[in-house]
GULUM-596857 format. One record per residue: x, y, z of N, C-alpha, C in turn; residue in one letter. Coordinates in steps of 0.1 Angstrom, whole numbers, plus 5000, padded with zeros to 4 digits. Example, Ala and Ser with C-alpha at 12.3 -4.5 7.8 and 13.67 -1.06 7.14 Angstrom:
BEGIN
513249435078512349555078513249675078A512849785071513749895071512950005079S
END
This chain:
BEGIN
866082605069867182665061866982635047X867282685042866782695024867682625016X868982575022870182515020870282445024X870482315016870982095024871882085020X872381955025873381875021873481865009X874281855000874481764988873781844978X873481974983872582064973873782134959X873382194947874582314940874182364942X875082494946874682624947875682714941X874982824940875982934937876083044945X877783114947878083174958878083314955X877283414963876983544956877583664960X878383614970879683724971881183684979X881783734983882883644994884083544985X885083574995885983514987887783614992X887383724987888283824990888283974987X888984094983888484194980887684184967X888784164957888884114944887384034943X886583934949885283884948886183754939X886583644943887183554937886283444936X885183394945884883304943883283344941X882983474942881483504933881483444918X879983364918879383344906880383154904X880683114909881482964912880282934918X880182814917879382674914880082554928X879582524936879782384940878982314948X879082224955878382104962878282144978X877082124987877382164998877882035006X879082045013879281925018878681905033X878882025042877982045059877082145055X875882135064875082245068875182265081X875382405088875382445102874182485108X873182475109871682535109871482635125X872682595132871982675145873282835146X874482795136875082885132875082965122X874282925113873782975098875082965087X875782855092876782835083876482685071X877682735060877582605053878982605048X879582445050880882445038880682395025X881182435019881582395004882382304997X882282254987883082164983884682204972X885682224975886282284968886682484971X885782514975885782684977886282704992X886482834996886982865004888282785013X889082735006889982665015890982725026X891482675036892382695046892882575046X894082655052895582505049895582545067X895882405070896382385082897082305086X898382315096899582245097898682125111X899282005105898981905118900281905116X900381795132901281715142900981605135X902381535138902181395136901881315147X900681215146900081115157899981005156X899780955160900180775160898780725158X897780765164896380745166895180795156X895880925146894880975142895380925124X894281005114894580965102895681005095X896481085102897581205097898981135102X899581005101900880975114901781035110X901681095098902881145091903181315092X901681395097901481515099901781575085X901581665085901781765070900881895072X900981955058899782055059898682015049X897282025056895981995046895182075045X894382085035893482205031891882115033X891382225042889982215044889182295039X888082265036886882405030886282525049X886282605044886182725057884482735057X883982735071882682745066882182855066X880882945055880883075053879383055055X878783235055877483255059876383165051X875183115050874283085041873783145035X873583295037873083355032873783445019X875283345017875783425003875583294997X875083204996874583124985873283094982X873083084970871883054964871382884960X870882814966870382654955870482694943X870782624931870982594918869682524914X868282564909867282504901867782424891X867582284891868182164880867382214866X865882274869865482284854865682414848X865882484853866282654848868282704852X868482604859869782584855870482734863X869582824870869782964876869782924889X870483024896870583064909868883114915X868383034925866783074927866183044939X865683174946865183144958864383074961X864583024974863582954976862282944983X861282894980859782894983859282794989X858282794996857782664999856582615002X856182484996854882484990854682324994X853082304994852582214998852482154981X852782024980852581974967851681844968X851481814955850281674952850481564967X851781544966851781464979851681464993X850781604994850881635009852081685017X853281675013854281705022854681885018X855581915026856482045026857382055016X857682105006858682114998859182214995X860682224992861282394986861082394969X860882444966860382504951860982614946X861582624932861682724929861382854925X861282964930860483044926859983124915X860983074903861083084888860083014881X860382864886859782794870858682674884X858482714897857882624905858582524904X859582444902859782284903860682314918X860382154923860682114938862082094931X862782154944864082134945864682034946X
END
């Protein structure tokens, strides 16, 4: 998947008619790799009503907002050196290993 943990990216459509959260910026917090999902940090939220439980982290219940998880394929990795939204590539480098690269300016992701 072309998308990790802890990666920025930028989100390249979705949101709502209007396109509200196109061209926003954030942190990936899950990757779903066998669903082709990822959540976000901050974007896409849903509010949901808990119960109150004795046992869990909520004893007081309320409603909380979670990030919703959306396809991978509307976000882009964020290249640290070109600072753009940039597909990714992948390439054997000096160290022998597998790495994603950007396809702009080549630097490993």
């Amino acid at each position: 998947m072309h998308v990790r943990k802890n990666d920025l990216v930028q989100v390249l459509s979705g949101g709502s008619k209007r396109g509200y959260y196109r061209g926003k910026r954030a942190r990936v917090l899950t990757v779903l790799p066998k669903k082709g999902l990822v959540r976000l940090e901050g974007l896409f939220l849903v509010r949901r009503s808990l119960k109150a439980q004795r046992s869990r982290e909520m004893p007081a219940g309320g409603i909380i907002e979670k990030p919703r998880a959306i396809p991978a394929c509307k976000v882009l990795p964020v290249c640290g050196r070109c600072d753009k939204p940039a597909r990714v590539r992948y390439a054997v480098l000096a160290d022998g290993k597998k790495h994603r690269v950007c396809h702009r300016c080549n630097e490993a992701l």
